[in-house]
C-alpha positions as CSV (number, residue, x, y, z in Angstrom):
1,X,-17.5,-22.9,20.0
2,X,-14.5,-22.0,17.8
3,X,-14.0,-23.3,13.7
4,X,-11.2,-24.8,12.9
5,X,-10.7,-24.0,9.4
6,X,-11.6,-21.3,7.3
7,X,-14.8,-20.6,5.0
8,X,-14.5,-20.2,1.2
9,X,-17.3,-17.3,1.1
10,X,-15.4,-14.7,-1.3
11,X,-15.2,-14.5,-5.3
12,X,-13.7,-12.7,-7.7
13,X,-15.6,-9.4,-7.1
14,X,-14.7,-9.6,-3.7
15,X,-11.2,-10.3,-4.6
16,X,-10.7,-7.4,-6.9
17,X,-12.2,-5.4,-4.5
18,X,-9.9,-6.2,-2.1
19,X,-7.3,-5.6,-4.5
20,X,-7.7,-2.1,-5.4
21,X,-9.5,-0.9,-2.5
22,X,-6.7,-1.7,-0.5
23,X,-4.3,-0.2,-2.8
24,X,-5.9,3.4,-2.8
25,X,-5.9,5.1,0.3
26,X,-4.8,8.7,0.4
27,X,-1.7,8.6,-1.5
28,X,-3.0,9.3,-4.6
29,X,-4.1,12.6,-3.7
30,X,-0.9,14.1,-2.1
31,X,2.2,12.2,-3.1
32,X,2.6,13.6,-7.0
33,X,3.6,16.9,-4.7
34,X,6.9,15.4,-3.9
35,X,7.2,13.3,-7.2
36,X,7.1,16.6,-9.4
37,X,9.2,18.5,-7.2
38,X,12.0,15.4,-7.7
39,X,11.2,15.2,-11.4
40,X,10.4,18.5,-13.0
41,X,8.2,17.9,-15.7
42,X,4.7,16.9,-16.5
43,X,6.0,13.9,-18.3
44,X,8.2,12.6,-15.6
45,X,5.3,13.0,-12.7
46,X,3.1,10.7,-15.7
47,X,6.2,8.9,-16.3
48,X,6.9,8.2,-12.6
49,X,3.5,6.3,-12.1
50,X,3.4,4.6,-15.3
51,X,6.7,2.7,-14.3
52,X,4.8,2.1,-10.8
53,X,2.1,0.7,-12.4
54,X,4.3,-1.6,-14.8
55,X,6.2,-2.5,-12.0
56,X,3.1,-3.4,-9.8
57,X,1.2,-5.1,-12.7
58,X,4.0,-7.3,-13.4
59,X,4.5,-7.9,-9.9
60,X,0.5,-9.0,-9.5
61,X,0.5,-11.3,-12.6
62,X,3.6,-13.7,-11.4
63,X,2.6,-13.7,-7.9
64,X,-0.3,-15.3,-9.7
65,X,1.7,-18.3,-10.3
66,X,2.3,-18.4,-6.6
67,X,-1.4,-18.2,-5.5
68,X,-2.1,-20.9,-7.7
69,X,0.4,-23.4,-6.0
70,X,-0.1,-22.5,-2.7
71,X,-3.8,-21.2,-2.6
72,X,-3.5,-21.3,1.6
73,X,-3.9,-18.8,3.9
74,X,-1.1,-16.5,4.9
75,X,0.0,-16.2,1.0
76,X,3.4,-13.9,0.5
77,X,4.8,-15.5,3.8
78,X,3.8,-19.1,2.7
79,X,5.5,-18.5,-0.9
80,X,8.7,-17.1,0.8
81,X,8.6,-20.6,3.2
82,X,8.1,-22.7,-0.1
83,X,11.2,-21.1,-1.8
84,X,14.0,-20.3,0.3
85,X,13.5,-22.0,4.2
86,X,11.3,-20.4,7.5
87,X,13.8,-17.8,8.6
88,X,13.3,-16.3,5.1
89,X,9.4,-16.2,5.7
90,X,9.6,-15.0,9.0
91,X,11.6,-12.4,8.9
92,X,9.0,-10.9,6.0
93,X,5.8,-11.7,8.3
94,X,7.9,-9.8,11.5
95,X,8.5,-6.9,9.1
96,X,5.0,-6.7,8.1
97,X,3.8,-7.2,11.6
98,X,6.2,-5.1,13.0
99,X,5.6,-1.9,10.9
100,X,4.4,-2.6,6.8
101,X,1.0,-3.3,8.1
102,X,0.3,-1.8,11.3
103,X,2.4,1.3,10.2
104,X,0.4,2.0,7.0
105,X,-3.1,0.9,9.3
106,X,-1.7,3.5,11.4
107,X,-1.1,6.0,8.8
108,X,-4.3,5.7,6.6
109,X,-6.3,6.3,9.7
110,X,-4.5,9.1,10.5
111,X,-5.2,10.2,7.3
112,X,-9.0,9.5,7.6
113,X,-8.6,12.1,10.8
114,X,-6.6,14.6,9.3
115,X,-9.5,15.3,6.1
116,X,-12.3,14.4,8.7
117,X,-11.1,17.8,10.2
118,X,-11.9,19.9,7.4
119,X,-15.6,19.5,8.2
120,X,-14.8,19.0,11.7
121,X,-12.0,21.4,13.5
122,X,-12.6,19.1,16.6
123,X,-10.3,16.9,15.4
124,X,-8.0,18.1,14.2
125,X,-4.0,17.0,14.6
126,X,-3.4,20.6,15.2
127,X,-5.0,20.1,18.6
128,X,-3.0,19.1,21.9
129,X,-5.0,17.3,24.1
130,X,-2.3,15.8,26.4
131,X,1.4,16.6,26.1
132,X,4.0,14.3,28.4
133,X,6.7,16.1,26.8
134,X,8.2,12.8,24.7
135,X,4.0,12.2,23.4
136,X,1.6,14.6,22.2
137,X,-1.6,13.0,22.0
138,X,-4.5,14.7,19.5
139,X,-7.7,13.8,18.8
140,X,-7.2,13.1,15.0
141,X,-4.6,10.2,16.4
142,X,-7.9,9.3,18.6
143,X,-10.5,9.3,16.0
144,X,-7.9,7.1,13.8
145,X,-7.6,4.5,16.9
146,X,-11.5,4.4,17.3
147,X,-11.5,3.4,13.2
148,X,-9.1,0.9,13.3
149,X,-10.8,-0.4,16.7
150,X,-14.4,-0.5,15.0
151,X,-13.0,-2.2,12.0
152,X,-11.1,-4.8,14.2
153,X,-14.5,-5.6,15.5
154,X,-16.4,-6.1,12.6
155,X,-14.1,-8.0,10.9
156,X,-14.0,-10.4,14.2
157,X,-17.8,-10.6,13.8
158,X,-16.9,-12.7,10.6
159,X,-16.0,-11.9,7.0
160,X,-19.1,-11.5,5.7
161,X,-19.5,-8.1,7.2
162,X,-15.7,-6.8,6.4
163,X,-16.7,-8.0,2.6
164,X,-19.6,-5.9,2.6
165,X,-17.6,-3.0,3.9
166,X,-15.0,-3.5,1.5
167,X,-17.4,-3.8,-1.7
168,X,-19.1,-1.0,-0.6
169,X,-16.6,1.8,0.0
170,X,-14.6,0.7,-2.6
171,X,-16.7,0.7,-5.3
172,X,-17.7,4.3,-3.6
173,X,-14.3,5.6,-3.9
174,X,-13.6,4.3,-7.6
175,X,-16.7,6.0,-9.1
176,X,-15.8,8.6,-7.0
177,X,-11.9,9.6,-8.6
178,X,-13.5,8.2,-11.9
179,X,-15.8,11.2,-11.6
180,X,-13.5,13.7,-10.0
181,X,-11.2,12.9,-13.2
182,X,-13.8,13.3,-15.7
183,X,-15.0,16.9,-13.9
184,X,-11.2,17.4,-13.8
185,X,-10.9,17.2,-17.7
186,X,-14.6,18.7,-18.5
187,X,-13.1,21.7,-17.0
188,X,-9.8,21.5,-17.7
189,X,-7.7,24.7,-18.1
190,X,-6.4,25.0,-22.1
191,X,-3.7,27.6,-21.3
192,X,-2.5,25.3,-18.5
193,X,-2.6,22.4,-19.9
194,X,-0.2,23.7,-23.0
195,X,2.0,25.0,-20.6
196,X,2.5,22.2,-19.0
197,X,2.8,19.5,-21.6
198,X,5.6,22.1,-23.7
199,X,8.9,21.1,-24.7
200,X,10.1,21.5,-20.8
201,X,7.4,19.0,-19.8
202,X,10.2,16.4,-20.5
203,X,13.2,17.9,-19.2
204,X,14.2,16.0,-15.9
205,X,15.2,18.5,-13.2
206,X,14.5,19.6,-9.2
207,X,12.0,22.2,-9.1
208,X,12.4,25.0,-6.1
209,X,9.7,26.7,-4.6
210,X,11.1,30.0,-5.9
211,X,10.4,28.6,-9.4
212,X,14.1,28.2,-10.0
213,X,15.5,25.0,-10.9
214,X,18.4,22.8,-10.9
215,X,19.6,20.8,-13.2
216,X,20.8,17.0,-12.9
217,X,23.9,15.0,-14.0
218,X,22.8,11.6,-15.8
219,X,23.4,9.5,-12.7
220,X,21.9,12.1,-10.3
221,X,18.7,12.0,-12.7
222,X,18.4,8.4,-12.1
223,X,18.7,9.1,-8.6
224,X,16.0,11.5,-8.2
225,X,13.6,8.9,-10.3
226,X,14.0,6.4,-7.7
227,X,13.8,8.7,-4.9
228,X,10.0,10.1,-6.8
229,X,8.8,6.5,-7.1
230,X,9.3,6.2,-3.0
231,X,5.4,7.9,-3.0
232,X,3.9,6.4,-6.2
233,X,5.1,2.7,-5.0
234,X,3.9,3.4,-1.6
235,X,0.5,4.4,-3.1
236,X,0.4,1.3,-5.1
237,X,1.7,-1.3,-2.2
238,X,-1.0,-3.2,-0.5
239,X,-2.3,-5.1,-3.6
240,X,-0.8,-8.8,-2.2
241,X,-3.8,-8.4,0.3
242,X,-5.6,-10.9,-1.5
243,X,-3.0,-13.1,-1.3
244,X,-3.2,-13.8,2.4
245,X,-7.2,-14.3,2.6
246,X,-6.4,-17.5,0.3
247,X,-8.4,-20.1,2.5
248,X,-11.5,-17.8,2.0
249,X,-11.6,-17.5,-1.7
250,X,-13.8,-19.8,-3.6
251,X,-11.7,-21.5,-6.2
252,X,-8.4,-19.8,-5.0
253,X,-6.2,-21.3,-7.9
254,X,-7.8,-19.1,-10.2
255,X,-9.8,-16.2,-8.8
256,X,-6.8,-14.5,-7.0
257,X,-4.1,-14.2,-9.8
258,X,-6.9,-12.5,-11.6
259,X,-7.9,-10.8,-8.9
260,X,-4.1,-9.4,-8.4
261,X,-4.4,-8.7,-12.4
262,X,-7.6,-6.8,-12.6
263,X,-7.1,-4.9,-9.1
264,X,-3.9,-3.9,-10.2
265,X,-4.8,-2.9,-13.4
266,X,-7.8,-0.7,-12.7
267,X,-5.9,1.2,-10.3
268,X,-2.8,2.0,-12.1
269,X,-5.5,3.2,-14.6
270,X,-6.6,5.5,-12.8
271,X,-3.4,6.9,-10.7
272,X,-2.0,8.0,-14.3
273,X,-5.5,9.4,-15.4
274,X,-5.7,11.2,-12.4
275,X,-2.4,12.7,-12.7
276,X,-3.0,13.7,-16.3
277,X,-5.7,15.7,-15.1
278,X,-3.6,17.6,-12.2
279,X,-1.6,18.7,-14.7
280,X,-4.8,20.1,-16.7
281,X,-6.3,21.8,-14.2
282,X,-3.5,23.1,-12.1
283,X,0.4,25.1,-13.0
284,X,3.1,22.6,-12.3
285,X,4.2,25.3,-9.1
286,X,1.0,24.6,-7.7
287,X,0.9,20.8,-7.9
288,X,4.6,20.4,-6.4
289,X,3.7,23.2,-3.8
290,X,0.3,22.3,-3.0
291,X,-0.5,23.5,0.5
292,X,1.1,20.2,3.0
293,X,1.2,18.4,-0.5
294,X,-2.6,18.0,-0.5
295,X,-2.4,18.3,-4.5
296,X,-6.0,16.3,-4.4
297,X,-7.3,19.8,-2.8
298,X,-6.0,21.6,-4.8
299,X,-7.6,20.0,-7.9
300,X,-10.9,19.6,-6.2
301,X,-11.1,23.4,-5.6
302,X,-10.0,24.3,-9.1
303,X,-12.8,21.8,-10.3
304,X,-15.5,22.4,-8.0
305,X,-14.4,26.1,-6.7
306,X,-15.0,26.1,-3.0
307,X,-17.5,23.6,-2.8
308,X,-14.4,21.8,-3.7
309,X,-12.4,20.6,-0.1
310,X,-15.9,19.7,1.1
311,X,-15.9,16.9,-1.8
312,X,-12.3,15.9,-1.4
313,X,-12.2,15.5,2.1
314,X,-15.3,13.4,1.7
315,X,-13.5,11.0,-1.2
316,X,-10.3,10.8,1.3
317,X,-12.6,9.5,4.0
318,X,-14.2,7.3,1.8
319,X,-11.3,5.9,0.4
320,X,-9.1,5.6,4.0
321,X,-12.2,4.3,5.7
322,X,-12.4,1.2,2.5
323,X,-8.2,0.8,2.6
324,X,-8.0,0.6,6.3
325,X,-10.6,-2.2,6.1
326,X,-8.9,-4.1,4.0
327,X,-5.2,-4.0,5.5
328,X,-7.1,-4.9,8.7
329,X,-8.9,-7.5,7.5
330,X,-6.2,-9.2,5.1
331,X,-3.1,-8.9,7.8
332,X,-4.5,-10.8,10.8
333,X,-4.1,-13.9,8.2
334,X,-0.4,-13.6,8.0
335,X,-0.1,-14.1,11.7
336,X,-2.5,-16.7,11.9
337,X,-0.3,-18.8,9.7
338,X,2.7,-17.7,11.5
339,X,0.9,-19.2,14.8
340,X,0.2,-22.1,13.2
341,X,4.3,-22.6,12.6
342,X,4.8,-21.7,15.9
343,X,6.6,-18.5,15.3
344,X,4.1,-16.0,16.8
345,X,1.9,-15.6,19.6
346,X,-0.1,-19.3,20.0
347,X,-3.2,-17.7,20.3
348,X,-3.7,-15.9,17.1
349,X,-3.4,-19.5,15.4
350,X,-7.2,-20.1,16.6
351,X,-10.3,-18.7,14.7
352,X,-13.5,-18.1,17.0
353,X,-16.7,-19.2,16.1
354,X,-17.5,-17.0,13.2
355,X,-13.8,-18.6,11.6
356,X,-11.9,-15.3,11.3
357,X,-8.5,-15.6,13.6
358,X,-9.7,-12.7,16.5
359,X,-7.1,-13.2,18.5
360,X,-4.7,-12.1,15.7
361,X,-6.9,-9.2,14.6
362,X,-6.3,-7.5,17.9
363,X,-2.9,-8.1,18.5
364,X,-2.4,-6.3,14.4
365,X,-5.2,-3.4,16.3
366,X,-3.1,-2.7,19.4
367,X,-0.1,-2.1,17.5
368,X,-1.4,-0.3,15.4
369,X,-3.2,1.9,17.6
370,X,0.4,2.3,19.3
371,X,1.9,3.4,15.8
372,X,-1.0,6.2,15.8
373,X,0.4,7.5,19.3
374,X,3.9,7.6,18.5
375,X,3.5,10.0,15.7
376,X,6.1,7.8,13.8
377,X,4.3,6.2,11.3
378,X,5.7,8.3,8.3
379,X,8.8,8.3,8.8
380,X,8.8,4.2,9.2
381,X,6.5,3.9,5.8
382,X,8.8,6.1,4.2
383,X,11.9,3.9,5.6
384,X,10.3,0.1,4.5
385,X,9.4,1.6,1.1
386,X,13.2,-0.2,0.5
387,X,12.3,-3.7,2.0
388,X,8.7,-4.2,0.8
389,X,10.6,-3.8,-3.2
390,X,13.1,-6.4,-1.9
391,X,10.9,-8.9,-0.1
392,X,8.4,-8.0,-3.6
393,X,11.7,-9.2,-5.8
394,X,12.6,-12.0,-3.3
395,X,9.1,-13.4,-3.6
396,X,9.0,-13.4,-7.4
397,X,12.4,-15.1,-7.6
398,X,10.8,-17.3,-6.0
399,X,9.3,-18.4,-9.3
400,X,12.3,-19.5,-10.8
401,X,13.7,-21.2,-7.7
402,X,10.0,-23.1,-7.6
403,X,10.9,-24.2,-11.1
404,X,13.8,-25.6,-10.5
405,X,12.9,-26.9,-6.7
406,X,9.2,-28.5,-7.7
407,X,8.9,-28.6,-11.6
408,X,6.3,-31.1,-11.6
409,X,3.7,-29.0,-8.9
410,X,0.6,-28.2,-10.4
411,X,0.4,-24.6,-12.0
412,X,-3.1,-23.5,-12.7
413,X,-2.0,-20.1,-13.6
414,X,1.8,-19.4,-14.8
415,X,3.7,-16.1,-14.2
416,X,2.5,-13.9,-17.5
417,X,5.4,-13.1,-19.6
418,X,7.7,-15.5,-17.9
419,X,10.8,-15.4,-17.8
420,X,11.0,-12.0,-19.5
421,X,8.3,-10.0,-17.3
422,X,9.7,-11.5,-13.6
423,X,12.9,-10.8,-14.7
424,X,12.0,-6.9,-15.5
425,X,10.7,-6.2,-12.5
426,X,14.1,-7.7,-11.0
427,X,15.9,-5.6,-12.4
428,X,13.9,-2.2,-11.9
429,X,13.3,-3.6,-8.4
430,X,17.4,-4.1,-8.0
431,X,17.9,-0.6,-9.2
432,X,15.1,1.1,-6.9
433,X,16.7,-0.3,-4.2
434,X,20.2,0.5,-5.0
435,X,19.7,4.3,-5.8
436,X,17.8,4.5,-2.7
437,X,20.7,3.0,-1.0
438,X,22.9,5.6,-2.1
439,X,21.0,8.9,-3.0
440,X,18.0,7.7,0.4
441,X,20.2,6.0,3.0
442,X,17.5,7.5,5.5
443,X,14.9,5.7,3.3
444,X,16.7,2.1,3.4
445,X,18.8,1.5,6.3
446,X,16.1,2.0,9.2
447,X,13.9,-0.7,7.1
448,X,16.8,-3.0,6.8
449,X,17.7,-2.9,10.5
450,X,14.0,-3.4,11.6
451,X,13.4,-6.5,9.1
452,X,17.4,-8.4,10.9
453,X,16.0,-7.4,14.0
454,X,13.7,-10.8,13.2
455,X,16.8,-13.0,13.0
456,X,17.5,-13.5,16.8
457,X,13.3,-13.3,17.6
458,X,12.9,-16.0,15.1
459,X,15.3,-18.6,16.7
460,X,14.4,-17.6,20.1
461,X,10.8,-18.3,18.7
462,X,12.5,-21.6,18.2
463,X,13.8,-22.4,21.1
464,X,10.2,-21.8,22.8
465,X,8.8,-24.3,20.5
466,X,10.7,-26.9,21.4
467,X,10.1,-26.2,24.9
């Protein structure tokens, strides 16, 4: 026997939990690699996630508004729907079906595999176990599908057991870094740290693996900002999550704009705290040329001396194994209220007995069990860095179009800061995306092209409809 509707069983706990253990995966452990080599200087790298962080915080707080108007399940898609029309809203759920979810599913459990393989060579990517010339299949791409498979099936079992999992691993990995930075700074390196916060820790540059460096003009400087913040914004994406489990909260109105607040704001916490403390235990060279940017290594092994990868690898599980969860279980909702507008597979509209939409949660698993064979997966994140910024600014000019559109809805919770804080982020968000466009075409473009490839799949979704 199958529910038709879904159970309010989670709180704010299990909201803010969603939040932020969504948000960290491995990211924060390799990407300030490629950020310092863009940027230079131990102030930029803190700089770099401290406009992240502003960026995402201001993001969380007005979708608030949103969630509070349209506390249903499916959230960024159905706010997109309320404030421009359907083909708006569909082509954001095809993107994130199409790549921003499954890709990153793909690519966190890849992830998992890739640190799982310091304590077991088994597995490791290195390893060919099948090669058809155009596919190379190894087992850390297998061990990632079996994750994402054994999360799919817990989270079909009901959301009772993917809440546990959540609270548990999350909470895990964020005494975990909280530790690992307060180890980090115990033993932090005076004559490093000195040398990296001198006068140069503020001069913007490119920094060579020869030590050399090369010097921007002011718009190239701009540029290589925006191109930096590709990694610390993909780090921080994922927080919406909580936004699409909205006919599961408990008293949604309220409990997931301050969920989106506190997630949000406990992670951005600690990404710049953790980066303070690369730069006091570790020379800039060897934080932008970490071995396969794995600058989270590198900082464990300085801390902990060789004991060191043993303990990082284990927080990377930790913390892939707790994200992976909660993309998995948060996505399947888009597509369930995408059913339910008839512009996606019928069945993933239905929830089975234990009122979780299964049908939807495997469709999101094969796909992304497909993104783990291709090998792709990186390249695509790095390509819809571009369009999850613009559907992110679309969605929170959404606010004032709402305004205009239904200035009489009821607003539990208004956008923070409003109209000075929305309109921020638009801007910021505008310029991302335009230096990107122009310094990044490789970043932008592909993302572009894969979100208009929804235009024609939308009206031939259509035209089945009204068959």
């Amino acid at each position: 026997m199958s529910e038709t509707k879904f159970k309010p069983v989670l709180g704010l706990w299990d909201g803010t939990m969603l939040v932020a253990g969504s948000m960290i995966g491995s990211g924060i452990f390799i990407v300030s690699s490629d950020i310092l080599r863009n940027v230079g200087g131990s102030g930029w790298l803190v700089a770099v996630w401290l406009i992240t962080g502003f960026m995402t915080i201001t993001a969380a707080v007005s979708y608030g508004e949103l969630s509070g108007m349209f506390p249903k399940a499916g959230g960024q898609y159905v706010y997109l729907k309320e404030a421009y029309n359907p083909l708006v809203a569909f082509l954001y759920g095809w993107s994130f079906f199409a790549v921003i979810q499954t890709g990153t599913i793909a690519a966190v459990g890849v992830a998992f595999s890739k640190f799982m393989a310091y304590k077991v060579p088994a597995v490791s990517e290195d390893i060919v176990l099948l090669d058809l010339g155009f596919l190379r299949i190894s087992p850390a791409q297998l061990v990632s599908i079996f994750i994402i498979v054994l999360l799919t099936y817990i989270n079909s079992r009901g959301v009772k057991g993917g809440k546990a999992i959540q609270t548990t691993f999350t909470v895990t990995k964020l005494l975990s870094l909280f530790g690992l930075i307060v180890f980090g700074f115990f033993m932090m390196n005076g004559s490093v740290w000195e040398a990296n916060w001198s006068a140069d820790a503020w001069d913007l540059h490119k920094l060579n693996a020869d030590n050399s460096i090369e010097a921007y003009t002011t718009i190239a400087a701009i540029g290589a900002i925006a191109a930096a913040m590709v990694g610390s914004i993909f780090s921080s994406d994922a927080w919406n999550n909580v936004t699409f489990i909205a006919g599961e909260m408990k008293n949604p109105q309220r409990n997931i704009g301050l969920s989106l607040f506190l997630g949000t704001l406990i992670v951005t916490i600690i990404y710049v705290s953790a980066n303070l403390m690369y730069t006091a235990v570790l020379p800039l060279h060897d934080i932008a040329f970490a071995e396969k940017d794995r600058v989270g290594v590198a900082a464990s092994h300085a801390i902990f001396g060789a004991e060191g990868t043993t303990i990082i690898a284990l927080m990377i599980m930790v913390s892939t194994f707790g994200c992976n969860n909660g993309l998995i279980l948060a996505g399947a909702r888009v597509y369930y209220t995408m059913a339910k507008d008839g512009v996606f597979f019928k069945q993933a509209g239905e929830l089975n007995r234990f009122a979780v939409p299964q049908r939807a949660l495997w469709v999101q698993c094969i796909l992304a069990s497909l993104w783990c064979l291709s090998g792709k997966y990186g390249d695509l994140l790095d390509m819809v860095s571009f369009v999850v910024v613009l559907f992110y600014m679309l969605t929170i000019i959404g606010i004032f179009i709402l305004r205009k559109k239904q200035p009489d809805a009821p607003r539990p919770y208004k956008a923070f800061g409003y109209p000075v804080l929305p309109l921020i982020y638009i801007l910021m968000g505008t310029t991302f995306c335009t230096l990107l466009i122009y310094y990044k075409p490789l970043y932008t473009w592909p993302g572009l092209i894969i979100a208009l490839t929804g235009v024609p799949l939308y009206y031939f979704a259509l035209k089945r409809k009204k068959v």
